[in-house]
N, C-alpha and C positions, 0 to 999 in steps of 0.2 A: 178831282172828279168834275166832269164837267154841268152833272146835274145841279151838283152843288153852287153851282157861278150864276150868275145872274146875266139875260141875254136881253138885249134889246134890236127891235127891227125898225133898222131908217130905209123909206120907202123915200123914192125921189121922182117929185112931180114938177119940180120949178125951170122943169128948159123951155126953151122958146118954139122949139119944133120947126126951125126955120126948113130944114130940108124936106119935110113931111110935104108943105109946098098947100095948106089949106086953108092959113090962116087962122087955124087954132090947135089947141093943145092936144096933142095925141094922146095923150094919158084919160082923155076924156069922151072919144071917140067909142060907140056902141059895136061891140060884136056878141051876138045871138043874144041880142036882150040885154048886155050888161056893160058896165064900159072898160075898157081897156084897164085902167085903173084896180075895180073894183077885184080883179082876178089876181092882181098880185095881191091886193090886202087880204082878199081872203085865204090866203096862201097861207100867207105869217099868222095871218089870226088861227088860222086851224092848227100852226105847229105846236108841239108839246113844250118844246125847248122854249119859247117867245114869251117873256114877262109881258113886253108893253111894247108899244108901234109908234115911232116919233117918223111923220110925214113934212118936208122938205116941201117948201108949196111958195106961190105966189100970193101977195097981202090980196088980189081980184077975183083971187081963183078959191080963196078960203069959202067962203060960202058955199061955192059947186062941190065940195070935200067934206063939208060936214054935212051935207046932204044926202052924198052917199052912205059917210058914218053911219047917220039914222038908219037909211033905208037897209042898210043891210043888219042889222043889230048886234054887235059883235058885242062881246064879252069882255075881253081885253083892256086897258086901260091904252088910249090911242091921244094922240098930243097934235097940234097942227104946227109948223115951226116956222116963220118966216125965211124962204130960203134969201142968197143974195144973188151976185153978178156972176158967178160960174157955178159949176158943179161943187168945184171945190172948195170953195165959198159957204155953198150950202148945207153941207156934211159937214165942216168945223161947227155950221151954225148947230144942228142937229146931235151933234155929238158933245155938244157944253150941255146940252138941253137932257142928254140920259145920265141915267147912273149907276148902269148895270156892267159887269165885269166885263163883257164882252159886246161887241156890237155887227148886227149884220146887216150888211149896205143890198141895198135892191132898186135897179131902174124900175120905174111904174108901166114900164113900157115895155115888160120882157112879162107877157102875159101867160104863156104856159108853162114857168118856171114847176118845178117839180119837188113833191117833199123831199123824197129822198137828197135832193139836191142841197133842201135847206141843211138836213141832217147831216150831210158829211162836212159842209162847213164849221157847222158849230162844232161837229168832233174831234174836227184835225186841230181846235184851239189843244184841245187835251198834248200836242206835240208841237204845234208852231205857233205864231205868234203873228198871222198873217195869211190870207189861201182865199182862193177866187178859182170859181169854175170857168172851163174855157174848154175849147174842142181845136185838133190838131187838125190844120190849114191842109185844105185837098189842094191849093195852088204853089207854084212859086212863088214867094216870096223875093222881092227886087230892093234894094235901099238904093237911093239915088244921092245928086246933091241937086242945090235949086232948081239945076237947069236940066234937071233930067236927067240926065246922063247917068248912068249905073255905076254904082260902086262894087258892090257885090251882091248876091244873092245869100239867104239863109239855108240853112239845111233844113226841106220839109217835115222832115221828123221830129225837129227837137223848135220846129215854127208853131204857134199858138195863136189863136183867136180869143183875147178874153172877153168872157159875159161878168152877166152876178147874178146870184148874188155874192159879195166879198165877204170875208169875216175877218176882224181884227181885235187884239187887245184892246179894250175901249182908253185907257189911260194913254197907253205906246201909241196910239192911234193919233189922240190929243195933242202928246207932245210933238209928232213928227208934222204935225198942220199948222203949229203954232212956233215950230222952227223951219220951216219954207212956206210961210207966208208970200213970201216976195218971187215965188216959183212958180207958175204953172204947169199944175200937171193935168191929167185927163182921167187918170183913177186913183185910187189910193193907194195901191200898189205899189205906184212909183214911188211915195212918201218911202217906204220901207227901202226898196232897193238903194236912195240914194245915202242908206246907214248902211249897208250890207247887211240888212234883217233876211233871214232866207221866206220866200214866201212860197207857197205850195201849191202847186196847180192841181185841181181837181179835175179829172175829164168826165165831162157832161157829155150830152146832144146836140144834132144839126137843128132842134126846134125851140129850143129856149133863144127864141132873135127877139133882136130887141126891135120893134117899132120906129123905122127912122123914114123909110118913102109910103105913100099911099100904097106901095107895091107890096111893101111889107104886111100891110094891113089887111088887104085880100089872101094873104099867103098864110096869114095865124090864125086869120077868121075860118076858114076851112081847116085847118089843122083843130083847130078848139071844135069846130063839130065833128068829125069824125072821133073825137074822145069825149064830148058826151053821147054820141049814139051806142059805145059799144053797152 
């Protein structure tokens, strides 16, 4: 039963935001009063399922993190983690640092994530061993090789866009980052596929984006207010 397991939420703040194009951390960026950030913790902190919040952070940016900690005053036991040089760097580092059966991965930058969203993660552990929310691609999809030139296209229907949050066995999760060490990937997802673990796609919304251009960030700031005025 999955009440019975213990879940931990890694929140990830340590990217460099280079495409953002501002010069600093989007994760830290204000929309309607609060920062980018502050909207996913308080996401996980409200869930029922979330023992404790392990945050994924830069050693400069740790002060501006426990600041918010303060200011918003959560209840939770919340941890700050030294992340490293990639993503997937910092999620190894985050996931030696819990010790809960299960763990749920969160960009800090995907600010209107939704509970129900967190809740179908943590429940599909109850049958898999692996599952990330994503929504099915309104484009073609093209695979190329270096030089551009097409290889083939995917089948739109069975094409996916994945977000997060992710969920995984916290152990199976462990082992599969600590045997492709020497691999990069871009989610965690991949760890699993390259075992043949089945992992499970949840379909989510067009508005859980995650924060990547300043475009982005007028695009969620108006979305996040027409969901506090209703």
């Amino acid at each position: 039963m999955i009440k019975e397991k213990t879940v931990t939420a890694v929140i990830l703040v340590a990217g460099n935001s280079t495409r953002y194009g501002q010069n600093r951390n989007k994760n830290f960026e204000i929309l309607n009063g609060k920062t980018v950030f502050s909207y996913s913790l308080n996401a996980f902190a409200q869930n029922a399922y979330i023992d404790d919040i392990i945050i994924g952070a830069k050693k400069e940016e740790m002060t501006i993190i426990e600041k918010i900690i303060q200011e918003e005053q959560l209840e939770k036991p919340i941890h700050i983690v030294l992340g490293g040089n990639s993503r997937q760097e910092t999620v190894y580092h985050c996931i030696q640092k819990a010790n809960s059966d299960i763990v749920i991965i969160h960009d800090g930058a995907r600010p209107a994530i939704k509970q129900e969203y967190i809740n179908q993660c943590i429940e599909s552990m109850e049958e898999y061993k692996g599952a990330t929310m994503g929504v099915r691609s309104k484009d073609t999809i093209k695979i190329t090789d270096n030089n551009n030139i097409v290889i083939h296209s995917t089948q739109r229907s069975n094409t996916w866009i994945i977000q997060t949050p992710q969920c995984f066995d916290r152990q199976m999760l462990l082992q599969m980052h600590e045997r492709y060490q020497q691999e990069e990937v871009t989610d965690d997802c991949m760890l699993l596929e390259k075992n043949q673990i089945p992992v499970k796609i949840l379909e989510g919304d067009y508005t859980n984006i995650k924060i990547t251009t300043y475009e982005d960030r007028n695009i969620i700031e108006e979305f996040i207010k027409k969901e506090l005025a209703k």
